[in-house]
C-alpha positions in Angstrom: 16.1 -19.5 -3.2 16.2 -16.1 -1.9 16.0 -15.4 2.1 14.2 -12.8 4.4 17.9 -12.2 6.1 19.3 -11.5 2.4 16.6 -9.4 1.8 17.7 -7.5 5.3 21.5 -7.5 4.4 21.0 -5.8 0.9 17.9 -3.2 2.5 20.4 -2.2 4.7 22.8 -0.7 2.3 19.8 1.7 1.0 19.8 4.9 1.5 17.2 6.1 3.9 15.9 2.0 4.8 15.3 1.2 8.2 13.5 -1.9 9.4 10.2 -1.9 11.7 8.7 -4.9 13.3 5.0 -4.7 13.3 2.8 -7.0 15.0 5.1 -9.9 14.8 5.7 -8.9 11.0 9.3 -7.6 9.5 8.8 -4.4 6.9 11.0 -2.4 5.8 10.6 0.9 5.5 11.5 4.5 4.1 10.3 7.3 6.7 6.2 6.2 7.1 6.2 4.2 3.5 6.3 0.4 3.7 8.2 -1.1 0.7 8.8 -4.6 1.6 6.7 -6.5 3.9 7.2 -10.8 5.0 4.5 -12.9 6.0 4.9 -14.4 9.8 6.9 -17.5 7.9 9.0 -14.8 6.1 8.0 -17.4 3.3 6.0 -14.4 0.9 7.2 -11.4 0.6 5.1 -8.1 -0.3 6.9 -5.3 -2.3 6.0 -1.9 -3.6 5.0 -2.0 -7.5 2.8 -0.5 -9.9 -0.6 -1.6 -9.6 -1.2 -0.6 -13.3 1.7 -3.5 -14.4 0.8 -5.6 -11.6 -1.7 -8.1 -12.9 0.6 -8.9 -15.7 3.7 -9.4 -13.4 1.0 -12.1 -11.4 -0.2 -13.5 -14.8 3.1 -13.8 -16.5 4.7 -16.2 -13.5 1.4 -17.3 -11.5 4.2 -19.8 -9.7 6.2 -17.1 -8.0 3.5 -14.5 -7.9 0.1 -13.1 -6.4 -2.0 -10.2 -5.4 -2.1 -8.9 -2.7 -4.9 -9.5 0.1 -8.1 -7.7 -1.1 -7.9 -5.1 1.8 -4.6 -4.3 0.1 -5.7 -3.7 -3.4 -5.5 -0.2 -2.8 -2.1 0.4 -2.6 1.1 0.0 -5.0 1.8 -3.9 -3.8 2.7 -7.4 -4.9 3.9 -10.8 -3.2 6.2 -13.3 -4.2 7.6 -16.8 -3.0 10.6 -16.1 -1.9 11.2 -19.6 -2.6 10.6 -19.0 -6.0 13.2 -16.4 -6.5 16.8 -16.4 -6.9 18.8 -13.2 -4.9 19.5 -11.7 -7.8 16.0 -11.1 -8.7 15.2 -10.6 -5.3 17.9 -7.7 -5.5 15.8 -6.4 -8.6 12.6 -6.4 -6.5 14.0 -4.5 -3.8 15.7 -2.0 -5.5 12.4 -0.9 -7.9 10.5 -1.1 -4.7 12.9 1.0 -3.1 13.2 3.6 -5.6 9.6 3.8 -5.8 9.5 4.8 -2.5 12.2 7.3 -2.2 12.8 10.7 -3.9 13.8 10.2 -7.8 16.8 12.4 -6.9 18.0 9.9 -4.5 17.0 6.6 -6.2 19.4 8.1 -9.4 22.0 9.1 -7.4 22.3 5.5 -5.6 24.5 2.8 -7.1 24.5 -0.9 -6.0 27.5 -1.9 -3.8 29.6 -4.4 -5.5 30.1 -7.5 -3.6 
């Protein structure tokens, strides 16, 4: 099961991430974008993805994933369980979301830390 404050601990090695609290909610965040958001719980967490791939991601695993709030239909988003997810995959989720997010020139020139 993958946690809010692993999520934190690997953000924080990424170029350019910061953290913001907003009304009582943790998001992390690259200059204005948001690219991971938790719920109050920090049980769901919301990540930047392609909305054209994004029903299939929710269809293929309907366990682990889910839309996003209607009102947030508009933008590039998805939520998963974090109880549903392992840290590697978590790792995965961030780091797409991230490099979404940031300049390409950036995202290729990153490499993850070995622990």
């Amino acid at each position: 099961m993958a946690t809010a404050d692993q999520v934190r601990a690997f953000a924080a090695r990424l170029p350019r991430s910061y953290e913001a609290v907003v009304r009582g909610r943790l998001k992390l965040r690259i200059g204005r974008i948001v690219y991971v958001a938790f719920s109050r719980d920090e049980t769901l967490m919301g990540f930047a993805f392609p909305k054209d791939y994004r029903q299939a991601l929710v269809d293929s695993e309907r366990d682990k994933f889910m839309l996003p709030r209607t009102s947030d239909m508009r933008y590039n988003w998805v939520v998963v369980r974090l109880a549903a997810i392992d840290e590697a995959e978590m790792r995965d989720l961030v780091l797409d979301a991230w490099a979404m997010c940031v300049p390409k020139r950036v995202a290729a020139e990153f490499r993850v830390p070995v622990e």
